[in-house]
KOLGU-4560 file (N, C-alpha, C; in nm, 3 decimals, padded with zeros to 5 digits):
<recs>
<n_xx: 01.734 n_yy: 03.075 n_zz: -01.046 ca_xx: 01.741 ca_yy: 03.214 ca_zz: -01.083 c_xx: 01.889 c_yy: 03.252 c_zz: -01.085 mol: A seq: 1 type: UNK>
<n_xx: 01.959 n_yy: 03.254 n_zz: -01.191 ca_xx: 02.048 ca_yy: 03.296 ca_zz: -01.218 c_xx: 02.153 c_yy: 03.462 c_zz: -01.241 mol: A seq: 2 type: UNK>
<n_xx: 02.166 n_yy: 03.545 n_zz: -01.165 ca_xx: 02.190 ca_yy: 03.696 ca_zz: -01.170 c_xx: 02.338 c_yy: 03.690 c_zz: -01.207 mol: A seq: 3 type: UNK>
<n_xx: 02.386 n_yy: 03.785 n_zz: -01.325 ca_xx: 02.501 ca_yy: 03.813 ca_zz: -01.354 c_xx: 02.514 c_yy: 03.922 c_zz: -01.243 mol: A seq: 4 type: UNK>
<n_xx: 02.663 n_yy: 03.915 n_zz: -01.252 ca_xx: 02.728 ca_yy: 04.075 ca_zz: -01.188 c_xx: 02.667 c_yy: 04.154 c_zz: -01.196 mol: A seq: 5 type: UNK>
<n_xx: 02.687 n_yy: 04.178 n_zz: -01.348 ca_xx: 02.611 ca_yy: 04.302 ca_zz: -01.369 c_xx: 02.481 c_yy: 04.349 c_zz: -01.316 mol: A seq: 6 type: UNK>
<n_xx: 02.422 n_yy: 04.268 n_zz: -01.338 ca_xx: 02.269 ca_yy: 04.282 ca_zz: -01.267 c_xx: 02.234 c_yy: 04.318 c_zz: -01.110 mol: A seq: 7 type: UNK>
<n_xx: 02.337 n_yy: 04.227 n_zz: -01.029 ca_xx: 02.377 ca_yy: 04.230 ca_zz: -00.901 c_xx: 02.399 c_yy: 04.395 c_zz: -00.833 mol: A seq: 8 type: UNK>
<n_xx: 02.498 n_yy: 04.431 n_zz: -00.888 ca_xx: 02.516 ca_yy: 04.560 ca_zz: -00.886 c_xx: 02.423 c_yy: 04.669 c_zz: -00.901 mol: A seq: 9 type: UNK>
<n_xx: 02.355 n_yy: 04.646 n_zz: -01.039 ca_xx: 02.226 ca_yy: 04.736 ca_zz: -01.077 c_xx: 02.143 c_yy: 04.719 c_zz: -00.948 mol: A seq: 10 type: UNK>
<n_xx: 02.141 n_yy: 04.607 n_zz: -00.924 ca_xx: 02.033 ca_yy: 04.587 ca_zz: -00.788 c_xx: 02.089 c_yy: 04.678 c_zz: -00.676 mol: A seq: 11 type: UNK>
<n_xx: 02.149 n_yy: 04.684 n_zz: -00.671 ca_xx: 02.255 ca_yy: 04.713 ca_zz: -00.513 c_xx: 02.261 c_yy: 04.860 c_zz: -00.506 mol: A seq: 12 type: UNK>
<n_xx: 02.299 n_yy: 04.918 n_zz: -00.594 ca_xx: 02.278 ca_yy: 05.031 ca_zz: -00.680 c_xx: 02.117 c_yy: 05.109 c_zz: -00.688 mol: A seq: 13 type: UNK>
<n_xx: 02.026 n_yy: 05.031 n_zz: -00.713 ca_xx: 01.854 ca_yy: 05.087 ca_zz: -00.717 c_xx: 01.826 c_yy: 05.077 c_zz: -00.538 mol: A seq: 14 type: UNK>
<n_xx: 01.887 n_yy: 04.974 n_zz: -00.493 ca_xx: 01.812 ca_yy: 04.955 ca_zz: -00.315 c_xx: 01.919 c_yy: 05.064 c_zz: -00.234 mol: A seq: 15 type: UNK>
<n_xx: 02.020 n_yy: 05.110 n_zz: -00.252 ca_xx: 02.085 ca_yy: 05.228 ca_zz: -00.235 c_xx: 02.018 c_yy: 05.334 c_zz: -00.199 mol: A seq: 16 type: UNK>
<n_xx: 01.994 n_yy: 05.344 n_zz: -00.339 ca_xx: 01.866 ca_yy: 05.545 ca_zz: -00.354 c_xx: 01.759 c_yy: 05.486 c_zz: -00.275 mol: A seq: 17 type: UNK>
<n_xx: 01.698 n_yy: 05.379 n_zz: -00.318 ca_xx: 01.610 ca_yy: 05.413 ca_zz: -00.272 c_xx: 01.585 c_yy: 05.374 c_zz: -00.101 mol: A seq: 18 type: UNK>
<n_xx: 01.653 n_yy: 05.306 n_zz: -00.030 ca_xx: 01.626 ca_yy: 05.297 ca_zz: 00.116 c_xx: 01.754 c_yy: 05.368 c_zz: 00.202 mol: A seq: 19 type: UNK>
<n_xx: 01.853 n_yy: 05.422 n_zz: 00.132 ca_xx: 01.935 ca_yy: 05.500 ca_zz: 00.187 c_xx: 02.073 c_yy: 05.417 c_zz: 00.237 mol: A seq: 20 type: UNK>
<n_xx: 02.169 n_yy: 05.499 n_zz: 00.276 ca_xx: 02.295 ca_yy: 05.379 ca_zz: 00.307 c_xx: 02.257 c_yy: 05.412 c_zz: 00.503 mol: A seq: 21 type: UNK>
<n_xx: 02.172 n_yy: 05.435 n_zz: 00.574 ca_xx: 02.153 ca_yy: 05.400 ca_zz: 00.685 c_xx: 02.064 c_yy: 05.251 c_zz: 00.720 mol: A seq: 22 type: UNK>
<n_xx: 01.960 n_yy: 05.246 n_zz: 00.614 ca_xx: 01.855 ca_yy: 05.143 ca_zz: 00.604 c_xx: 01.867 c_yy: 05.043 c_zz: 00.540 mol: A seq: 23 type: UNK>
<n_xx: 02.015 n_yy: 05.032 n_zz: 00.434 ca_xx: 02.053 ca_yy: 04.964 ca_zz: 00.371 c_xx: 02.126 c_yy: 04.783 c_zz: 00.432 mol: A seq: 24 type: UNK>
<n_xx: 02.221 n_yy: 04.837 n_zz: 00.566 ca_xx: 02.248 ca_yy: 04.721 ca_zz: 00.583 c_xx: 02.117 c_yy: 04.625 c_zz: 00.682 mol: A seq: 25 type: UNK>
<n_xx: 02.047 n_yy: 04.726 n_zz: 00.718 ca_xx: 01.934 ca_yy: 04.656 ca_zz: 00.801 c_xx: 01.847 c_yy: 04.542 c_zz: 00.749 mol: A seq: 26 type: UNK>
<n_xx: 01.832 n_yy: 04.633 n_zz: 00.649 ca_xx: 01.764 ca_yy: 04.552 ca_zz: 00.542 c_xx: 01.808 c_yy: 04.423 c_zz: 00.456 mol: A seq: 27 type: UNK>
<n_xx: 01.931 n_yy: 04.410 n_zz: 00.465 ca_xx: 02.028 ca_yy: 04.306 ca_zz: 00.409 c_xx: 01.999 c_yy: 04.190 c_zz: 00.505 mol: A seq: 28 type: UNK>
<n_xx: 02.024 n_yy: 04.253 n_zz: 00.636 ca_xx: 02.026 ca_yy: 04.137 ca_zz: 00.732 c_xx: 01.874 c_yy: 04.070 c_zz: 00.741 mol: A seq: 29 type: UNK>
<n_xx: 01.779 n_yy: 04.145 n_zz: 00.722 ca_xx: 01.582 ca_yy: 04.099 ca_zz: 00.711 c_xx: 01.602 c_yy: 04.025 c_zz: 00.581 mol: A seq: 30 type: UNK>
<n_xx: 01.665 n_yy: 04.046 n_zz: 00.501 ca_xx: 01.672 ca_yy: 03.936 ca_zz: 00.397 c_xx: 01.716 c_yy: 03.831 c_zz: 00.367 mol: A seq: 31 type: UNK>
<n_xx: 01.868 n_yy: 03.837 n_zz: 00.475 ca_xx: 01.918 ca_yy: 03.762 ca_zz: 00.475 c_xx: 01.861 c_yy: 03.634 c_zz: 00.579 mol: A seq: 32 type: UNK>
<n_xx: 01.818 n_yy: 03.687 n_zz: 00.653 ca_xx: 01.726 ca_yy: 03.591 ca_zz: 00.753 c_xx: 01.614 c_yy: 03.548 c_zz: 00.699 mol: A seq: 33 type: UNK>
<n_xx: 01.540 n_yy: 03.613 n_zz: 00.621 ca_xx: 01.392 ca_yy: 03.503 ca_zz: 00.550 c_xx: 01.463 c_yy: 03.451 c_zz: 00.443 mol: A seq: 34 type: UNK>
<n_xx: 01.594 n_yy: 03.451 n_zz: 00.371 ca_xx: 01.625 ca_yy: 03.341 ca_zz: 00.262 c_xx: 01.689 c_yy: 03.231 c_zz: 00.385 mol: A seq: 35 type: UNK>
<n_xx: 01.737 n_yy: 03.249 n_zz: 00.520 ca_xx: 01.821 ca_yy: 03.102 ca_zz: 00.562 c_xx: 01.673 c_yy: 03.059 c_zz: 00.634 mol: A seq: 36 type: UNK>
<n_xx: 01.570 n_yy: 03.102 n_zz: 00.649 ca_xx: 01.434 ca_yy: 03.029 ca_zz: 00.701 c_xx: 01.401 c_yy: 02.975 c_zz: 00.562 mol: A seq: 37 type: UNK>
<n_xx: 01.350 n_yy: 03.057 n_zz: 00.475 ca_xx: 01.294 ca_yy: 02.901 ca_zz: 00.363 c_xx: 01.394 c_yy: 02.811 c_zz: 00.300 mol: A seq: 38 type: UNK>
<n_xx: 01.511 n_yy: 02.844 n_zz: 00.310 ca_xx: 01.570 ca_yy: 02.707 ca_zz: 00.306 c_xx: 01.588 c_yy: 02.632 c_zz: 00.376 mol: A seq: 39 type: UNK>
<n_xx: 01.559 n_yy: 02.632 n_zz: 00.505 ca_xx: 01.539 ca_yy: 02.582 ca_zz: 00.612 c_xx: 01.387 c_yy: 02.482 c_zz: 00.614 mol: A seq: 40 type: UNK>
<n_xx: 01.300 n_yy: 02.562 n_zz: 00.544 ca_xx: 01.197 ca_yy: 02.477 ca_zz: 00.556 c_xx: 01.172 c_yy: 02.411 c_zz: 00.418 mol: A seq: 41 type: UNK>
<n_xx: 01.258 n_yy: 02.453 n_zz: 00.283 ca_xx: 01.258 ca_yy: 02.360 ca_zz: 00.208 c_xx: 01.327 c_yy: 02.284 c_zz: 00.197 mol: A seq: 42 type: UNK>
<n_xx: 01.447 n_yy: 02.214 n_zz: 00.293 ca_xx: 01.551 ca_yy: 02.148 ca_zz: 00.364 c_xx: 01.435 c_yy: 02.016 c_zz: 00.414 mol: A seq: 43 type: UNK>
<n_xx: 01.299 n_yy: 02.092 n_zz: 00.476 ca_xx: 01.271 ca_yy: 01.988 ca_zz: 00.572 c_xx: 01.162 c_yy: 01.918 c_zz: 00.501 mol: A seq: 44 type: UNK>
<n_xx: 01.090 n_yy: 02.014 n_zz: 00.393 ca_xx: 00.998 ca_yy: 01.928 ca_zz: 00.296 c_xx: 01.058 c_yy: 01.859 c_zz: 00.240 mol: A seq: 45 type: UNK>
<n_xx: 01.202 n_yy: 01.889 n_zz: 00.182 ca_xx: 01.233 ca_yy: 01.741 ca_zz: 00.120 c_xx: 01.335 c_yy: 01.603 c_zz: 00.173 mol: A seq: 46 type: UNK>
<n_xx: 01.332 n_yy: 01.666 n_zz: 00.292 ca_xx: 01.372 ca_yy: 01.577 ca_zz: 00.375 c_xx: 01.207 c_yy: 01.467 c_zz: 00.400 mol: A seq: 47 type: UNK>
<n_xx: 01.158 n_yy: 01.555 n_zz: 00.361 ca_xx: 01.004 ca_yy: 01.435 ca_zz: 00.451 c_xx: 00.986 c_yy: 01.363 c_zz: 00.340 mol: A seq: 48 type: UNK>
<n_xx: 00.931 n_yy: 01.466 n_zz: 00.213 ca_xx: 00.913 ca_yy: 01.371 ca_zz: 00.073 c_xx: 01.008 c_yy: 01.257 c_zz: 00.039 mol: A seq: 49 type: UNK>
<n_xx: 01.155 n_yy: 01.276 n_zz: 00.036 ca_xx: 01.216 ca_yy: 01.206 ca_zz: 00.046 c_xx: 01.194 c_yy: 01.041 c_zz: 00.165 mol: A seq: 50 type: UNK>
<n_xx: 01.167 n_yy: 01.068 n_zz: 00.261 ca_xx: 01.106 ca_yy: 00.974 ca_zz: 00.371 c_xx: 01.020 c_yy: 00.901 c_zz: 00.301 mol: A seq: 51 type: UNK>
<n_xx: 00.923 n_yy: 01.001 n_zz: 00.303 ca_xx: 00.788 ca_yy: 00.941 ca_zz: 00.208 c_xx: 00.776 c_yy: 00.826 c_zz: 00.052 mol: A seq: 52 type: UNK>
<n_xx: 00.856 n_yy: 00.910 n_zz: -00.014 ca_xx: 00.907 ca_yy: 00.846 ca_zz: -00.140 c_xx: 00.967 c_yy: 00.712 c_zz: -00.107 mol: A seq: 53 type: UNK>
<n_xx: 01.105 n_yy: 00.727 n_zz: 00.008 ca_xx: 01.182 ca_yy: 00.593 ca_zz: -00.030 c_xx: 01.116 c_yy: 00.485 c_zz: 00.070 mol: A seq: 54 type: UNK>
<n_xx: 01.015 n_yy: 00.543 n_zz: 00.153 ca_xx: 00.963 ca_yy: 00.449 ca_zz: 00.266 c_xx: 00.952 c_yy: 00.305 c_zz: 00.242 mol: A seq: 55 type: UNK>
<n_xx: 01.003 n_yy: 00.190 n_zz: 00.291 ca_xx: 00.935 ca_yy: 00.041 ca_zz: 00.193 c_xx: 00.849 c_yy: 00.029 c_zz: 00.239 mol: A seq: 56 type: UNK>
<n_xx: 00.766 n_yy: -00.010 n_zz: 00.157 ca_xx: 00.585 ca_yy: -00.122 ca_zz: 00.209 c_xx: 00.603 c_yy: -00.208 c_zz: 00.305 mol: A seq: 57 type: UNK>
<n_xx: 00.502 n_yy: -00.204 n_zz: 00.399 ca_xx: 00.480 ca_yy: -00.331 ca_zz: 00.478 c_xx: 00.515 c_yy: -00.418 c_zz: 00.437 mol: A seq: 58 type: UNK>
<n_xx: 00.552 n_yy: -00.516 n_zz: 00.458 ca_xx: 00.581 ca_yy: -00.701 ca_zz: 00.418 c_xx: 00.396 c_yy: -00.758 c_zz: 00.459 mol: A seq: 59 type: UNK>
<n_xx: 00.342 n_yy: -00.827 n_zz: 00.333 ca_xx: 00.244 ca_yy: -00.831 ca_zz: 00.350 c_xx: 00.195 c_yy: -00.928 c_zz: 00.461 mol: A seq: 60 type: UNK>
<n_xx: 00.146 n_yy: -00.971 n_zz: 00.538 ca_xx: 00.086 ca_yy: -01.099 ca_zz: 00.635 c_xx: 00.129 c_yy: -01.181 c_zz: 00.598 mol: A seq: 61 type: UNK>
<n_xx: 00.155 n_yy: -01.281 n_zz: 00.689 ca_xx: 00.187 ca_yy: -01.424 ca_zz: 00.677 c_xx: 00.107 c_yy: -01.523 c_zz: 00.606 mol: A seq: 62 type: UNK>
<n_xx: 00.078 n_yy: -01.585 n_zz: 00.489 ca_xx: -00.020 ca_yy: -01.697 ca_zz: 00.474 c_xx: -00.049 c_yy: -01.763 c_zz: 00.535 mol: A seq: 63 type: UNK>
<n_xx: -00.178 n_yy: -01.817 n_zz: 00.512 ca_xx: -00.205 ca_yy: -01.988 ca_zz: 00.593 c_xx: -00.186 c_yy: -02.062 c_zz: 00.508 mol: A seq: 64 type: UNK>
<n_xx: -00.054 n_yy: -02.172 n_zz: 00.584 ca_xx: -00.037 ca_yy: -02.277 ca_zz: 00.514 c_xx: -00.086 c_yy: -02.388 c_zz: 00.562 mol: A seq: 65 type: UNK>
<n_xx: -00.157 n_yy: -02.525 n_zz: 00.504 ca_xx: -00.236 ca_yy: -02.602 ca_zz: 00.537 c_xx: -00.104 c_yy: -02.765 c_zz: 00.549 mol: A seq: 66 type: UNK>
<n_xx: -00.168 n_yy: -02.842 n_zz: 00.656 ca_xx: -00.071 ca_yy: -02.918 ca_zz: 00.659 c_xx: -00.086 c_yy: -03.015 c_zz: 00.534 mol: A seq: 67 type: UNK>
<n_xx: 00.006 n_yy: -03.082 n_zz: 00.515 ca_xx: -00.003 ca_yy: -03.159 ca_zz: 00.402 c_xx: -00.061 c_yy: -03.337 c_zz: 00.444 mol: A seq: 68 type: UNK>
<n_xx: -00.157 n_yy: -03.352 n_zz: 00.309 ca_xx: -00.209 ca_yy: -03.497 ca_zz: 00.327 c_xx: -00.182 c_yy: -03.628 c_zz: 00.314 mol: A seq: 69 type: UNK>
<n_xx: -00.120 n_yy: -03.666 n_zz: 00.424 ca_xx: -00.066 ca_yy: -03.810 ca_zz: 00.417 c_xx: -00.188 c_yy: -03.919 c_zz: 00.340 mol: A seq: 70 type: UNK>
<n_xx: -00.139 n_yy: -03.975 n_zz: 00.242 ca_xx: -00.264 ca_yy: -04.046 ca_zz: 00.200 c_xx: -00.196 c_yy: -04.237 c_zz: 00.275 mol: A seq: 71 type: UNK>
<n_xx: -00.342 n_yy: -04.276 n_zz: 00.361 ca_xx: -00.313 ca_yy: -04.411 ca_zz: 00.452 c_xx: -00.395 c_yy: -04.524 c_zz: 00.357 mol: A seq: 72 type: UNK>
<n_xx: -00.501 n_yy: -04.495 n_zz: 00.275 ca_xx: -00.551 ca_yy: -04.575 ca_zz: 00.179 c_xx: -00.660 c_yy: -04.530 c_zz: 00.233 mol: A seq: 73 type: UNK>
<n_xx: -00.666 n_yy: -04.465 n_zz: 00.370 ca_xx: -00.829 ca_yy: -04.431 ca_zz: 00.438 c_xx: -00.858 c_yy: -04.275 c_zz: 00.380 mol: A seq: 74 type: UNK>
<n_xx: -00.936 n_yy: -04.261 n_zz: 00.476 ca_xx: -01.001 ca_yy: -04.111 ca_zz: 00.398 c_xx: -00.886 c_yy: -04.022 c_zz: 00.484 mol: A seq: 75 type: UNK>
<n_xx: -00.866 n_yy: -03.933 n_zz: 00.403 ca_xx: -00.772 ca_yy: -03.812 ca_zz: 00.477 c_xx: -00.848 c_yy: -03.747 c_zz: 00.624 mol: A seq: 76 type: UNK>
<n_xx: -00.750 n_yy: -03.764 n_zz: 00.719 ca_xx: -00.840 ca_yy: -03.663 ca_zz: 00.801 c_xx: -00.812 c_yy: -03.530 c_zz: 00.765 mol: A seq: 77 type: UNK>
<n_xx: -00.921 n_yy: -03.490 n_zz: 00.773 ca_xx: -00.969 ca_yy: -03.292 ca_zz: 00.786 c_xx: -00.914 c_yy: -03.242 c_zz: 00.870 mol: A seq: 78 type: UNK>
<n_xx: -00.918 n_yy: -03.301 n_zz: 00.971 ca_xx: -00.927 ca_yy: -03.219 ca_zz: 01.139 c_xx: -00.813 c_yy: -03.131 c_zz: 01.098 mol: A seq: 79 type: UNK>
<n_xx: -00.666 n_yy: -03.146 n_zz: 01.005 ca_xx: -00.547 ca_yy: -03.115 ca_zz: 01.034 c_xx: -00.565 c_yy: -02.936 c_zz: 00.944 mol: A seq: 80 type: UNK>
<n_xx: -00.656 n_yy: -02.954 n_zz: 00.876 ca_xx: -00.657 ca_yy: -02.804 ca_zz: 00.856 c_xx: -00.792 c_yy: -02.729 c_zz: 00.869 mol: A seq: 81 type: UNK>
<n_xx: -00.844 n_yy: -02.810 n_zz: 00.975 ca_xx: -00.974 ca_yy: -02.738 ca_zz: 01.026 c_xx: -01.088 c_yy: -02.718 c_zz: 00.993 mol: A seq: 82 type: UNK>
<n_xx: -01.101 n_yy: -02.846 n_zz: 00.849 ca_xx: -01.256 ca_yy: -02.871 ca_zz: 00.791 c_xx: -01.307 c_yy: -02.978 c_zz: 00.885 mol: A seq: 83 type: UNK>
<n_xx: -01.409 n_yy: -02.976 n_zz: 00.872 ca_xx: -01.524 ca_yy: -03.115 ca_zz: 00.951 c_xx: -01.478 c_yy: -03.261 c_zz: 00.883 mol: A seq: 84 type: UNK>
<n_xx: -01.448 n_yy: -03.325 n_zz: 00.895 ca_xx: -01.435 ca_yy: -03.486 ca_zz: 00.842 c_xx: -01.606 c_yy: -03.525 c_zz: 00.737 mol: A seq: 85 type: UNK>
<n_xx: -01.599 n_yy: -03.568 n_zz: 00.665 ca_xx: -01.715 ca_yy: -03.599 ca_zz: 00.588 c_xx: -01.837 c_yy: -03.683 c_zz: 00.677 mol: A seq: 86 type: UNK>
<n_xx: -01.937 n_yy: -03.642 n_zz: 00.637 ca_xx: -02.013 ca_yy: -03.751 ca_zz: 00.757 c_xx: -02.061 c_yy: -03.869 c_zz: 00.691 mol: A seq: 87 type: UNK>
<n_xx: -02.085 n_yy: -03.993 n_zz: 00.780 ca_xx: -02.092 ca_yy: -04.111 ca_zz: 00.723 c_xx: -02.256 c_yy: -04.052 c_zz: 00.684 mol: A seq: 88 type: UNK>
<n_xx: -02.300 n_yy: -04.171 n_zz: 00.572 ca_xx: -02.422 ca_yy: -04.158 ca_zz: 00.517 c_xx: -02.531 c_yy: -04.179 c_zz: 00.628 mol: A seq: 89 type: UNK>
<n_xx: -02.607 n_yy: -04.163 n_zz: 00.663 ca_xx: -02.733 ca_yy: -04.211 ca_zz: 00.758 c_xx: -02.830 c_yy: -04.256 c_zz: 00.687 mol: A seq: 90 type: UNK>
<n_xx: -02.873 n_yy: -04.412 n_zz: 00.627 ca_xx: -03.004 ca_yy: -04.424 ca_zz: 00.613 c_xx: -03.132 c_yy: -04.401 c_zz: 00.594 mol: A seq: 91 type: UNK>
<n_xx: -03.196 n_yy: -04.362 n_zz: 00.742 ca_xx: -03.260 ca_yy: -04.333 ca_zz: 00.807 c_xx: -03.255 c_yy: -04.178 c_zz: 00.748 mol: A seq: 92 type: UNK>
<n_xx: -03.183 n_yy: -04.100 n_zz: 00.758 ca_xx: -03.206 ca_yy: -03.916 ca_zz: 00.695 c_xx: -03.182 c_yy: -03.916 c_zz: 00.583 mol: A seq: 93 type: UNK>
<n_xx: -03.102 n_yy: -04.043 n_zz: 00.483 ca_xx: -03.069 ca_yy: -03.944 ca_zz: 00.386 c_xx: -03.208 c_yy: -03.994 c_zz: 00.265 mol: A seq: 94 type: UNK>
<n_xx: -03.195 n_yy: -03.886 n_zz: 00.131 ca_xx: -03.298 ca_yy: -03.982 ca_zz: 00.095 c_xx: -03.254 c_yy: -04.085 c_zz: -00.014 mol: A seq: 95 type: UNK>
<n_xx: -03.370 n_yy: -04.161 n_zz: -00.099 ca_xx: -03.292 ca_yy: -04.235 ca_zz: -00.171 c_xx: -03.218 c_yy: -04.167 c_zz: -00.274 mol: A seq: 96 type: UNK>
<n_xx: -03.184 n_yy: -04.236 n_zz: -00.386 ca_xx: -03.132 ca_yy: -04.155 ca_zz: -00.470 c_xx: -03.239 c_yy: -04.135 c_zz: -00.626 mol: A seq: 97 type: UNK>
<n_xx: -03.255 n_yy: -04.026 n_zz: -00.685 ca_xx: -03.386 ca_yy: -04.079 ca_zz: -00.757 c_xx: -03.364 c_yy: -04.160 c_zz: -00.863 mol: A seq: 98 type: UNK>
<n_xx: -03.460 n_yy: -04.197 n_zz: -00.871 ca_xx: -03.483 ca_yy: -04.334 ca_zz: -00.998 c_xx: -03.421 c_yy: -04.295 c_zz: -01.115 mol: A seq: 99 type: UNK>
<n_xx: -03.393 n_yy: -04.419 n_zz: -01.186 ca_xx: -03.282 ca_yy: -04.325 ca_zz: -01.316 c_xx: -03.415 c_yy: -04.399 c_zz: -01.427 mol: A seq: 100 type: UNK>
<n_xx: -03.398 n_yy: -04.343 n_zz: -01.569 ca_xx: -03.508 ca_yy: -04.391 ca_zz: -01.668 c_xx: -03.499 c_yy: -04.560 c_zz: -01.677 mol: A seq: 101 type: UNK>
<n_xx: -03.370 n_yy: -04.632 n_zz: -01.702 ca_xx: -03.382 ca_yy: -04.718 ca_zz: -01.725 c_xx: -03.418 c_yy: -04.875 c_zz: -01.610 mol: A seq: 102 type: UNK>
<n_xx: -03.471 n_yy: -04.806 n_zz: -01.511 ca_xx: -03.539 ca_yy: -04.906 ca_zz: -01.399 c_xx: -03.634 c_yy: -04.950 c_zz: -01.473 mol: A seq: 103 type: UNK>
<n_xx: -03.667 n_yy: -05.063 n_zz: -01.457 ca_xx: -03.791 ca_yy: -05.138 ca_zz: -01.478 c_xx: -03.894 c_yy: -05.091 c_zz: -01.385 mol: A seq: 104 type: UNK>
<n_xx: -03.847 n_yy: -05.111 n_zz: -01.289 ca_xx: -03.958 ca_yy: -05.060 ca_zz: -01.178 c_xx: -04.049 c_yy: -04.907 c_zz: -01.214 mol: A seq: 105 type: UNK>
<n_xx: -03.919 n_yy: -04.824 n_zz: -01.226 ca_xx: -04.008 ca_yy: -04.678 ca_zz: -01.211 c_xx: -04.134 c_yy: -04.646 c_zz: -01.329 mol: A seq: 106 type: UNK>
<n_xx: -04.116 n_yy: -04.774 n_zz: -01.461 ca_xx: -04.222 ca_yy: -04.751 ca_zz: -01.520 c_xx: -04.206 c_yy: -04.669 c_zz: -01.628 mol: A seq: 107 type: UNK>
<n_xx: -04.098 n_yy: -04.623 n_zz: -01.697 ca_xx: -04.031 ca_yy: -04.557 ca_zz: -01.786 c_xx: -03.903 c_yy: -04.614 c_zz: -01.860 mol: A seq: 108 type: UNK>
<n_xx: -03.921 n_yy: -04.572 n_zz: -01.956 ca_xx: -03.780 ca_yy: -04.609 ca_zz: -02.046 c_xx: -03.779 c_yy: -04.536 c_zz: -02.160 mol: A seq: 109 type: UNK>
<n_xx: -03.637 n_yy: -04.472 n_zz: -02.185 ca_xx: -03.588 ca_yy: -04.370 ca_zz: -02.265 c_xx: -03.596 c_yy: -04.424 c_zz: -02.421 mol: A seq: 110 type: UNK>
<n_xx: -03.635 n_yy: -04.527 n_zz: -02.454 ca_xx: -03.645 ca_yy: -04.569 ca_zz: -02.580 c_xx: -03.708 c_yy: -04.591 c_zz: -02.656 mol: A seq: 111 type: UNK>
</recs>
C-alpha cells in the first residue's frame, strides 16, 4: 500500500476534526502499537514457513545389504543372508515324478 504525501496529509488532516488535537496523539500511539504487533507476528509466520519450506527430508533408512556369494563348486550357503539352505530330497516323502507320455510303461504315446 503505497500513500503519497499528499494523501498522508489529507489523512492527518480528516483524523484531526474528527478526534480532536487532545485524542489525536493517543491515538497515534494505539496505532502505532497494533502495526509493531502484526509485524511482529508476520515476522514469526514467516520465519516458521520459511523453517517449514527449507526443512530437508529425512535421509531415508539404511538398506539391507546381503552378503555376497562365494561360489566353492558346492551349493552356496544361505545361512549368510538368512534363507534356509535347500533341503536334500527324501525318498521316502517325496513323490515320484509323474510319468511323461513317452514311457513305455505308462501305456501311452503321443503319436
Amino acid at each position: 500500500m503505497n500513500l503519497s504525501p499528499t494523501e498522508v496529509i489529507v489523512i492527518l488532516v480528516v483524523a484531526l476534526l474528527v478526534f480532536g488535537p487532545q485524542r489525536l496523539p493517543e491515538l497515534a500511539r494505539q496505532v502505532g502499537g497494533v502495526m509493531r504487533e502484526l509485524r511482529r507476528m508476520q515476522d514469526s509466520v514467516r520465519t516458521e514457513l520459511n523453517q517449514v519450506i527449507n526443512e530437508e527430508p529425512a535421509p531415508p533408512p539404511p538398506a539391507v545389504v546381503a552378503a555376497p556369494i562365494v561360489e566353492t563348486g558346492d551349493e552356496p550357503d544361505h545361512t549368510d543372508i538368512g534363507l534356509p539352505p535347500d533341503p536334500e530330497p527324501d525318498p521316502d516323502r517325496d513323490p515320484e515324478p509323474p510319468p511323461s507320455g513317452d514311457d513305455p510303461e505308462s501305456g501311452g504315446s503321443f503319436s
